[in-house]
N, C-alpha and C positions, 0 to 999 in steps of 0.2 A: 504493500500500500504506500509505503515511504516513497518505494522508487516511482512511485507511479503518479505521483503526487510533484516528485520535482520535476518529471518529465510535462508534466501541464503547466510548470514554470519553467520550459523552456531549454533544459539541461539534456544532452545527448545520455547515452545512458555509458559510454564510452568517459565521460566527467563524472559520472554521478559514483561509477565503481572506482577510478584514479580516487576521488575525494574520500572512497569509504577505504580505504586501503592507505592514504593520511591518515582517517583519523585514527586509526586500529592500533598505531605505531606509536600516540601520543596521549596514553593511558596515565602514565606519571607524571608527566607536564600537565597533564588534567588536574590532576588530585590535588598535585602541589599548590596549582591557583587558588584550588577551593579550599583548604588548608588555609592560606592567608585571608581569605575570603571570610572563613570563618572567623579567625581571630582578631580581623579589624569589623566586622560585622559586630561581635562583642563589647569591642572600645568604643563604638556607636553608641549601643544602649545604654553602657555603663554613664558614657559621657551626658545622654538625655536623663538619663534617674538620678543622676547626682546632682544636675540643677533643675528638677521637679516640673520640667516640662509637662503642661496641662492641658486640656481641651482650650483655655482663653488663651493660651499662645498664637492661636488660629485667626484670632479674630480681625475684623479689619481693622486701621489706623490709616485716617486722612490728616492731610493740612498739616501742621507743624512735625505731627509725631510725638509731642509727647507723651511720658513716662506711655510707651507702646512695649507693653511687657512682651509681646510676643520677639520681638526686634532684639531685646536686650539679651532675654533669654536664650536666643539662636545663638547670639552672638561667643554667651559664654559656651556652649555649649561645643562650638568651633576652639575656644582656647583650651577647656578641656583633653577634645580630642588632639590637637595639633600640642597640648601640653605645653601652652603660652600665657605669657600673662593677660593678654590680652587678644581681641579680634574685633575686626572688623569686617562686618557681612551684610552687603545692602543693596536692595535692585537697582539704585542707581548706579553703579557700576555697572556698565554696559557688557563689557569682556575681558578677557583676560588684557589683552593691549592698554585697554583702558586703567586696568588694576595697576597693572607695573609703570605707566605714563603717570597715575596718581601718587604713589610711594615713589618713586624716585624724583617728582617735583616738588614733594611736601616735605621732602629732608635734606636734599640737596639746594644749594645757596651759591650767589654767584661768585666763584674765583675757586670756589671746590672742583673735585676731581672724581670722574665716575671711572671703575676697572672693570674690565672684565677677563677675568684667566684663562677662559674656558672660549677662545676666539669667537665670532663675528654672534652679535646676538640675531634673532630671529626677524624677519623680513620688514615686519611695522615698526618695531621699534627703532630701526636705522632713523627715521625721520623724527619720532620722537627725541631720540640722543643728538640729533642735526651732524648720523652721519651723511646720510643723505638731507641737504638743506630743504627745509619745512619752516612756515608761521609757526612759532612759539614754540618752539624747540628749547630743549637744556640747551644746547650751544648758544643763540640768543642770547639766553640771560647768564650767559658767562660763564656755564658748567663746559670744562674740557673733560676729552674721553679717552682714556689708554683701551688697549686692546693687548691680550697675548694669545696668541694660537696656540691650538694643541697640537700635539709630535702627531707622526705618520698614524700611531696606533689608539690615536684620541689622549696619550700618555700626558701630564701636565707640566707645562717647561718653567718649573720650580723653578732656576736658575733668571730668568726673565719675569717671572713673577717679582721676585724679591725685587728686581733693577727698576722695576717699574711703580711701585710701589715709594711714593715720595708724601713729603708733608701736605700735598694738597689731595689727595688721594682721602675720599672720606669715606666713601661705599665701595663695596662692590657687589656686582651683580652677575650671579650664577646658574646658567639657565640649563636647569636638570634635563630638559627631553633633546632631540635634536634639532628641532626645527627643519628646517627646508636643507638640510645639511644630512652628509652622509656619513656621520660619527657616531661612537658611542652616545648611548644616553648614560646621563650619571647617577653612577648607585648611591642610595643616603651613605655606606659605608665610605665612598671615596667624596661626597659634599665633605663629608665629616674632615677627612683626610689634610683636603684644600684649606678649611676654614680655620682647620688648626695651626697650619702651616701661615697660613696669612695675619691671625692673630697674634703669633709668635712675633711676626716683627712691627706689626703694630697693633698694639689689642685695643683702640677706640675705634679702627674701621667698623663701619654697618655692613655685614655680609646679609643679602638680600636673597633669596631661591626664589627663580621662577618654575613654579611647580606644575605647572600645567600638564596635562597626561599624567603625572607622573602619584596623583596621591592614592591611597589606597594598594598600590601593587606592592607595594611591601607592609612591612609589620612595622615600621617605625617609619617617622616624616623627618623631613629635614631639620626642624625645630628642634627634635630631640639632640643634635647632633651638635649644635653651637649656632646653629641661621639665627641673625636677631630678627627677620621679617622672611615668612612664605608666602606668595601671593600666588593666587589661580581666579579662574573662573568658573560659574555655578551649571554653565552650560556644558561642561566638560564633566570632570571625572564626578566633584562633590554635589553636584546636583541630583544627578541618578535618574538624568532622563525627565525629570518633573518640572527643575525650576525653570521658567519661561527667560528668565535672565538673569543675572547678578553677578555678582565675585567677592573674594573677600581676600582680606590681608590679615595674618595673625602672627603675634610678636611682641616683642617689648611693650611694654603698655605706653610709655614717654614717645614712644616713635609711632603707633598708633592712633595715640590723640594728634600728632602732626598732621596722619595722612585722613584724618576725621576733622580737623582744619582745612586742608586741602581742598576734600569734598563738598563741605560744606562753607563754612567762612569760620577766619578766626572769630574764639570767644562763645560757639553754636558748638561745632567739633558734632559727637555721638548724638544730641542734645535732641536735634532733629531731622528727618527723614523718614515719613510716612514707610510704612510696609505693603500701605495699596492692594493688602488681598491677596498678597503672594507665600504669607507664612506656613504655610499646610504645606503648598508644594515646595516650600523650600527646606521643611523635617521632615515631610514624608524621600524626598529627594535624598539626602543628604542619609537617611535610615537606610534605605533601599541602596545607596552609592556604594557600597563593601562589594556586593551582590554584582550589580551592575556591571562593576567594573572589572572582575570576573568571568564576566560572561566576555566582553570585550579583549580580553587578556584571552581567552582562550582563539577566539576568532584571530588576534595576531599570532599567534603558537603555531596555529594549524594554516594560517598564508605563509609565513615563516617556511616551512618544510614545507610543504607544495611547490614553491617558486623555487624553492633551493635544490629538490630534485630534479625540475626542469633545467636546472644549468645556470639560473640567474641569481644575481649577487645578490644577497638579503640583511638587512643590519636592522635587527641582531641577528642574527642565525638562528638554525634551526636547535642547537644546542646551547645559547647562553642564557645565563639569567637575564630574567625581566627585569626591566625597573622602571617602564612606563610601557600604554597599549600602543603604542603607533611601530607600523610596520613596516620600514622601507623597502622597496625592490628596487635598481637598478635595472631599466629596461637598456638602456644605451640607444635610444630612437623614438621619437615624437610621439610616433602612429600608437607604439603600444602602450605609452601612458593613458591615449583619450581611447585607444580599448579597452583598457583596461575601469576608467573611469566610467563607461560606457555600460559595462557588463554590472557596476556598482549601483548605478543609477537605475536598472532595470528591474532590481532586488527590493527595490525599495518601496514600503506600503503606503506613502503618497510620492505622487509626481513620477510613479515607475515608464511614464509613457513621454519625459520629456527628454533630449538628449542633451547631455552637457556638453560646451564646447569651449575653449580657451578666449580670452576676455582678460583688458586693462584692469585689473581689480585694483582699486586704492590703497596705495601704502607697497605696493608690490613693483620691483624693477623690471620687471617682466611679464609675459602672459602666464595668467594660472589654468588651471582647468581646475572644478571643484565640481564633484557627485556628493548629492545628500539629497535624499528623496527625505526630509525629517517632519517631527511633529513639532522640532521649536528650531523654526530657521539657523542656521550653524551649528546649531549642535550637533558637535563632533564625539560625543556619548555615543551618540547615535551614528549607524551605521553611515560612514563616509570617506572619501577619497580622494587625494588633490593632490597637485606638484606643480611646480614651475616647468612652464618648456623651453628649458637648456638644461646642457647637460649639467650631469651625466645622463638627463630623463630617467628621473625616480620617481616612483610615486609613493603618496604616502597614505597609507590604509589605517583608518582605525575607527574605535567605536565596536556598539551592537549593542543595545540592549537587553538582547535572547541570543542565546546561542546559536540555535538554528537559523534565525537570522544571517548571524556572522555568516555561517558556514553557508549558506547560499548565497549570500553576496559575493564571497570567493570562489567558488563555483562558477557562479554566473561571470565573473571578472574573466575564468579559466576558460569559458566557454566564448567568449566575447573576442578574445586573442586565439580562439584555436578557428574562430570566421575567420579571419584577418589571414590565415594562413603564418601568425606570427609564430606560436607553436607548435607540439606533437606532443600528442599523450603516448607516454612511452607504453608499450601493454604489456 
């Protein structure tokens, strides 16, 4: 009945047996997910019953926001879990871009110095930082920005770090997934590594984690590890598919009232900011996000090993640790990223019937292509696909709120490049 079922969605039965002979082979990579799954599923609840979340948490709040218990309560309940003094979690934050443009504007000052160790940050934020020049940009108001790249092997060039690191040097900013980049993503065990090594020679820097993809796939977050700020977005990992939009930053509580200034104006800070009806889906979200992201984590395991026994280069492989859902493949040619894209957007339970095509997207140096048939525009929880076209032509797969979702979307990706004549399922 299974087979007979993807076959009505479109899968040769020649992909449908390849995919069941993947999944047969990633029994322990299974388990393993759900093992962490489990145990940050736990740190969930523990973190909601220890600050007494209640049915009026749900409720709505207009207009100023005052004392909006449900707002406040969310809030601790993110420093809990991320184990900070503090949080910041609120629907006006747009997206993740938006989070780390807000925290790096609300601490940084002009004639300071922004780092980053972990080379080139992810594609929007160049205009935020005025690597590429933008209206109101940190460079504008007089923020300069050092850069170190990493070694061949993603490895971190300590040696350059330390050189670059001077008395104006106030933050740095470390951005744990890969972005549009085909490196390592960074485990908390190696944040930890960096942060230590960077506090060593100066222990007032703000080491900053961009967390994005990355919370929930391990059993510890960056915070535990010496990060004074994590910041993400609600439509990604900690949402869990529910919340229609948000993000949040959790950290030092002194550097959170800044970026609570930022947002709002000095003097107001936390004070105000309506919840407008969104607080149910941003706990029930945020409950469900262990799970979620799980499911998602399995969906990158099992494209992982699929693409890497066809021959194509995968990062991370089909053998390493996790430590965020996004799944790159290196196609090395145009055609097969928007096949690829193609076969993604097909899979998907709205918009499966529109084709995605490459498009100036804003903030981007180049044309993107982006699949996501979703239920809350961009979210990338949600099953979805996107790269830049140049090379190396990667694309980048992640998401899935179901598993079997995942695993049809891959499928359909498989089946989308074996039209194309791009490849051969081995038999």
């Amino acid at each position: 009945m299974i087979k007979e079922m993807y076959k009505s969605l479109g899968l040769s039965e020649e992909v449908i047996e390849y995919g069941e002979k993947i999944e047969a082979s990633l029994k322990d990579r299974f388990e393993e997910a759900a093992r962490v799954a489990e145990i940050n599923q736990l740190r969930v609840i523990k973190a909601m019953q220890d600050n007494k979340v209640a049915v009026e948490c749900f409720n709505t709040a207009t207009g100023y926001g005052y004392d909006d218990v449900g707002r406040d309560t969310l809030e601790k309940v993110y420093a809990s879990y991320f184990r900070t003094e503090d949080a910041l979690v609120r629907p006006q934050i747009t997206c993740g871009t938006h989070a780390l443009a807000l925290t790096l504007s609300a601490i940084l000052r002009p004639g300071d110095e922004l780092l980053s160790p972990v080379g080139k940050p992810y594609d929007t934020l160049e205009e935020v930082i005025g690597i590429r020049q933008s209206p109101g940009s940190l460079a504008e108001y007089g923020v300069s920005y050092k850069q170190v790249d990493l070694g061949p092997d993603s490895e971190f060039d300590f040696d350059g770090i330390k050189a670059a690191i001077s008395d104006k040097t106030k933050m740095v900013t470390i951005q744990r997934s890969k972005g549009y980049q085909t490196r390592k993503t960074l485990s908390v065990d190696r944040i930890e590594e960096l942060i230590k090594f960077i506090k060593n020679i100066k222990p007032d820097i703000i080491c900053m984690v961009d967390n994005c993809y990355g919370e929930f796939v391990e059993t510890k977050e960056p915070s535990e590890v010496g990060a004074d700020l994590v910041v993400g977005s609600l439509i990604k990992n900690p949402g869990g598919g529910l919340a229609p939009i948000g993000g949040y930053v959790a950290g030092r509580k002194d550097l959170i009232e800044l970026v609570a200034y930022r947002l709002t104006s000095p003097g107001l800070g936390k004070e105000v900011g309506a919840s407008l009806g969104v607080m149910q889906s941003f706990y029930q979200g945020f409950f469900l996000a262990p799970i979620i992201t799980s499911n998602a984590l399995k969906g990158a395991i099992f494209a992982a090993s699929l693409y890497e026994k066809l021959g194509f280069k995968v990062i991370p492989d089909s053998t390493e640790s996790r430590h965020d859902i996004i799944q790159a493949v290196e196609f090395g040619k145009p055609e097969a990223v928007i096949a690829f894209c193609k076969g993604i957007q097909s899979a998907a339970p709205v918009d499966s019937h529109v084709t995605p095509e490459p498009w100036a997207m804003p903030g981007y140096d180049s044309d993107v292509i982006m699949a996501a048939g979703a239920f809350v525009q961009g979210s990338s929880i949600e099953l979805s696909a996107d790269g830049p076209i140049k090379p190396p032509y990667a694309v980048y797969f992640q998401g899935g709120l179901t598993w079997p979702h995942a695993k049809l979307g891959i499928l359909k990706s498989l089946e989308a490049l074996k039209a194309e004549g791009i490849v051969e399922i081995p038999r």
